[in-house]
N, C-alpha and C positions, 0 to 999 in steps of 0.2 A: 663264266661263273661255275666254281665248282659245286658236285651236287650234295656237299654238304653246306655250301652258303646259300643255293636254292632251298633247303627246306627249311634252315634256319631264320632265316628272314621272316616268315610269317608268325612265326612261333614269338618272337621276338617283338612285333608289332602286337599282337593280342596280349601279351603280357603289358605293354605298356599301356594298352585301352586298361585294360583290367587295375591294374595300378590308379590310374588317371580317376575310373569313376568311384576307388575307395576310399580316393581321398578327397573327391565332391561331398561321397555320402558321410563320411565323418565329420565335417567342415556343416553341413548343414546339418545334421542332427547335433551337433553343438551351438547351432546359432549364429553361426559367422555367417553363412546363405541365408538370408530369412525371406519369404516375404510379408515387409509388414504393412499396417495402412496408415503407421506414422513415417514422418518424413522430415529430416531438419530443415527450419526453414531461413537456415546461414552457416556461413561457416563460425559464426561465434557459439553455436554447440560442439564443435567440436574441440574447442578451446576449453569446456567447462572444465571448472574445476571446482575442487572439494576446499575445506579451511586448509588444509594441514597444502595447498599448492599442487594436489595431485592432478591430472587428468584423468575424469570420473565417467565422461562418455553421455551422451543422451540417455541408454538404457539405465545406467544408474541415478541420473539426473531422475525420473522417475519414479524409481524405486525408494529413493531417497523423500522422495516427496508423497508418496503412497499416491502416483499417478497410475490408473490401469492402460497398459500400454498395447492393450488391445482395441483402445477407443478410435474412433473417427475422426481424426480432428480436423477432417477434409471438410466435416456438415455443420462446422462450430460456426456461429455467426461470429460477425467482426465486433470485439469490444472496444476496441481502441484506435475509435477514429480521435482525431485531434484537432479542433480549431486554437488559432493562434487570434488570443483573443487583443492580444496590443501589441503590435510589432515595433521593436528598438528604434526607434528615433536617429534622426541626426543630430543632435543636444544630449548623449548621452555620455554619463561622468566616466566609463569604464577607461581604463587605458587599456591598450593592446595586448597585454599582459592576459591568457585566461588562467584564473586560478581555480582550484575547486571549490572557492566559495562564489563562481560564477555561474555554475550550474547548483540549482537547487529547485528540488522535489516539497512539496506541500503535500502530502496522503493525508489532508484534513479527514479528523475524526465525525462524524456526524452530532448534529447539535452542539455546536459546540460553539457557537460564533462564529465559524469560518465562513460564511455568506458576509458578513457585515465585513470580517479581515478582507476577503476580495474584493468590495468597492475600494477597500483603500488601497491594498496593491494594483488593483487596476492603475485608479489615479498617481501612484510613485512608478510604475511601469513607463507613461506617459512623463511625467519629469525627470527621472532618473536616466531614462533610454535606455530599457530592458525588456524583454519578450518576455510576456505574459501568455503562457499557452494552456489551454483547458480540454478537458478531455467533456467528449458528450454522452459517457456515461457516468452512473451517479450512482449506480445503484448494485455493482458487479466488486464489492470487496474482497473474495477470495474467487480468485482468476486461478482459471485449467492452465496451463505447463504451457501451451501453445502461445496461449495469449499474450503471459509471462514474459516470453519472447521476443514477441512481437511487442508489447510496452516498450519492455529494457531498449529492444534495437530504435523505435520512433523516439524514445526522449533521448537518447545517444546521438541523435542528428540533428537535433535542436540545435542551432545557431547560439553560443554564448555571448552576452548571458541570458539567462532565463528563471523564471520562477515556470513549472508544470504544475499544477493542481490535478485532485482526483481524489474523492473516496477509495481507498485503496490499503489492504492489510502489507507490510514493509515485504518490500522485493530488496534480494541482496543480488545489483548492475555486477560486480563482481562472477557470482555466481552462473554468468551468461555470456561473459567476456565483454560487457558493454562497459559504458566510462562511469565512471563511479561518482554519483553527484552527493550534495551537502541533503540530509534532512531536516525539515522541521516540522514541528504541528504543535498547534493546542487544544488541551482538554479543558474538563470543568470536574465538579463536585458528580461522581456516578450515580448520587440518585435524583441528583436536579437533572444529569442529561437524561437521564433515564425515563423522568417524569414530560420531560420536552419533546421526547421522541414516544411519549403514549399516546399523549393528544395530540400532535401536529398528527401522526399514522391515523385521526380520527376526524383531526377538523381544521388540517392547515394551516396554514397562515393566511395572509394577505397575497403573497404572490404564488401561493402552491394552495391547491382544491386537496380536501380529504383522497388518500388511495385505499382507505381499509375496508378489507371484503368480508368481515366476521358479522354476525349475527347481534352481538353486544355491542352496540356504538357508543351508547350512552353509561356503558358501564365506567363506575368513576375510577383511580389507580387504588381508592384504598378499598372498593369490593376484588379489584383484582389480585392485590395482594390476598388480604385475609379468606378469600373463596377458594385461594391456590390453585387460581385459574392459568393453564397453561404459559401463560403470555407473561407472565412475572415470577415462575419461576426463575432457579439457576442458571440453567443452560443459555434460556433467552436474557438472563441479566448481563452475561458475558461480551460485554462489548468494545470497550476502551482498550484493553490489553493484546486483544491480535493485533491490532494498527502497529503494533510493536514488535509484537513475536513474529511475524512473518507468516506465509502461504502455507507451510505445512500445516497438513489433518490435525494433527494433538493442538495446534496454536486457537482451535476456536472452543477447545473445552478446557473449565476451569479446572483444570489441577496446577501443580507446583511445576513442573517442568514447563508450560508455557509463560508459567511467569517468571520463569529464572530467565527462559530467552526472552523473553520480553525486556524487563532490565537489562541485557547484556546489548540487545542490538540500543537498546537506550544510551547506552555509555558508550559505546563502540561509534554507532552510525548516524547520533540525531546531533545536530550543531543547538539546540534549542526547543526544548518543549517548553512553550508559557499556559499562561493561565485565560480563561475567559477571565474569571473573576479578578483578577488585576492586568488586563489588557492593558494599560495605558504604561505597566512596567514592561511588560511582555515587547510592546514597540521600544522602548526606549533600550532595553535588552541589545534587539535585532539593529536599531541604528548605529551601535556599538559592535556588534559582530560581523553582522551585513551594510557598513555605513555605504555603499555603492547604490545599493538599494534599496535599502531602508531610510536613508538619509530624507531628513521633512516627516517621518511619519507623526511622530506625535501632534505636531504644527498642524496638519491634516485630521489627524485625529479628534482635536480642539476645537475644528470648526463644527459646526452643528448643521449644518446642510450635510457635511460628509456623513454622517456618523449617528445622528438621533431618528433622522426618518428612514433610514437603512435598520435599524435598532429596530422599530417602530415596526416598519414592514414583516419582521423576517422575525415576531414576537410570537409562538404559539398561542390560538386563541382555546376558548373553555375551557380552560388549565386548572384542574382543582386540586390544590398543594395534598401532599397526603400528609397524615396524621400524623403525631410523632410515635404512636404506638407503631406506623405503616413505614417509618422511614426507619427505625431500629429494624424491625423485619428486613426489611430490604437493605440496611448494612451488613446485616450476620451473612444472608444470601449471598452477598456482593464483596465476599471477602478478600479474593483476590484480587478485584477492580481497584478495590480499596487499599492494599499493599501496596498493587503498582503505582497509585494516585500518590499517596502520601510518599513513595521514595521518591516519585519525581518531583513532589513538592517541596522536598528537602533540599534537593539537587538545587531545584528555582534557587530557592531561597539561600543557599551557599551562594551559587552564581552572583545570585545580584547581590551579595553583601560584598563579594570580590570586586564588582564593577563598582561600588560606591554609589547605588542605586535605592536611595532611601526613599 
């Protein structure tokens, strides 16, 4: 070795350390090294993607969602356990065939009838031969990022077909790289549900005990209104309209941008919003869109074992109607509830004039 390749040699290797660790420290001071304490928990994060078909990444997935993505979601308890409350049969009408109207999501609205809808889909679950799966919680409608996830991936492995239930504000399966199921749900009148969810919060039903921990039990909804007691303000009037808008921040306060998503995932993502107040169209509806599994609903409907002491049970008790001076209040309040109700009630009512649904 000559003694210009001896000295060279060292000079050589130090230059390439030096190289090596400038471009660690730029690479981590831009974020590409990090360490974080979130963690994807599949490879259908890395698939995300935006509308427009992009891949958007986890961190953006976040950002987009106004998630702080320096949370723990290692200490988050489990929301989304799953019991499969009727499992498919051997007598079931489906052919081999799975369509995407064989997967379908119910994000039942609260108060809204949906306890009485699920005796009956129980009972056409068991005649039809379709998994009826339920989630055991009831009470977690706008779900952290993690969970999100973990939903989209448990109803994506659901066995077709299936109805899923769940209080739950719209998840776009797309947006997670899961399989993308049919939506539906039904609402009522915003300040009838509104009045049904003041008193059941105070004095349950028949099969649910009072959970309200406030100081005014006994307060009626029309001191609540005209007192402009917290609890019937705006903000907390805001109800019906996320189940539509979806999981982002801006979707649980009433302005016009949740309601424009709201409407749009309406058009875009729901096969069927009916009514409490004409449920017995609302099935006849579903039998026609969903006949696989809906088929027999109304028949079932009609009988009065199904459907009057299910009614009966699940009826809020001490209900004292408010005023009419209290229910105009609480429309002006309820403006937007009120937009989105009445466009979707237009929507019903084209639908069913198309079906020949008189």
């Amino acid at each position: 070795m000559s003694y210009c390749q001896s000295y060279l040699r060292p000079a050589i290797g130090s230059v390439i350390v030096l190289c090596l660790v400038s471009i660690f420290t730029v690479f981590t001071s831009n974020g590409f090294i990090r360490d974080s304490k979130i963690r994807p928990m599949s490879a259908h994060l890395t698939s995300s993607r935006n509308e427009g078909g992009e891949n958007i990444g986890w961190q953006n997935v976040l950002a987009q969602d106004n998630i702080n993505s320096n949370y723990d979601y290692t200490q988050e308890k489990n929301l989304n356990k799953v019991n499969i409350v009727q499992k498919k049969g051997q007598t079931s009408i489906f052919s081999d065939e799975i369509t995407p109207q064989s997967r379908v999501v119910f994000n039942r609205v609260g108060k809204c009838g949906s306890r009485t809808v699920l005796g009956l889909i129980k009972q056409l679950s068991k005649k039809n031969g379709f998994t009826l799966a339920a989630s055991e919680i009831n009470n977690e409608t706008h779900i952290r990022l993690k969970d999100q996830v973990e939903l989209v991936n448990i109803i994506s492995a659901i066995e077709p077909p299936f109805i899923f239930q769940r209080h739950f504000h719209y998840i776009d399966f797309t947006k997670f790289g899961g399989i993308e199921p049919v939506y539906i749900n039904i609402i009522r009148d915003p300040v009838d549900r509104f009045t049904s969810q003041y008193y059941f919060k105070r004095f349950g039903d028949e099969t649910h005990t009072s959970f309200y921990k406030g100081t005014d039990l006994n307060m009626t909804i029309n001191e609540c209104v005209l007192s402009n007691h917290e609890e019937c303000l705006d903000k907390k009037l805001f109800y019906i309209t996320p189940f539509f808008c979806g999981q982002h921040e801006q979707c649980r306060s009433p302005i016009q941008w949740s309601l424009n998503k709201a409407i749009n995932n309406f058009d875009e993502k729901f096969l069927l919003v009916g009514f409490i107040e004409e449920l017995e169209d609302t099935l006849k509806m579903l039998e026609l869109l969903l006949p696989n599994m809906f088929k027999g609903a109304t028949k079932i409907y009609h009988k009065p074992a199904a459907t009057a002491v299910k009614i009966s049970r699940t009826r809020t008790t001490h209900k004292v109607p408010p005023t009419e001076e209290v229910r105009a209040i609480l429309q002006q309040r309820m403006q937007y509830e009120y937009e989105f109700y009445n466009y979707a009630k237009k929507r019903f009512n084209n639908l069913k004039h198309e079906m020949n649904i008189i």
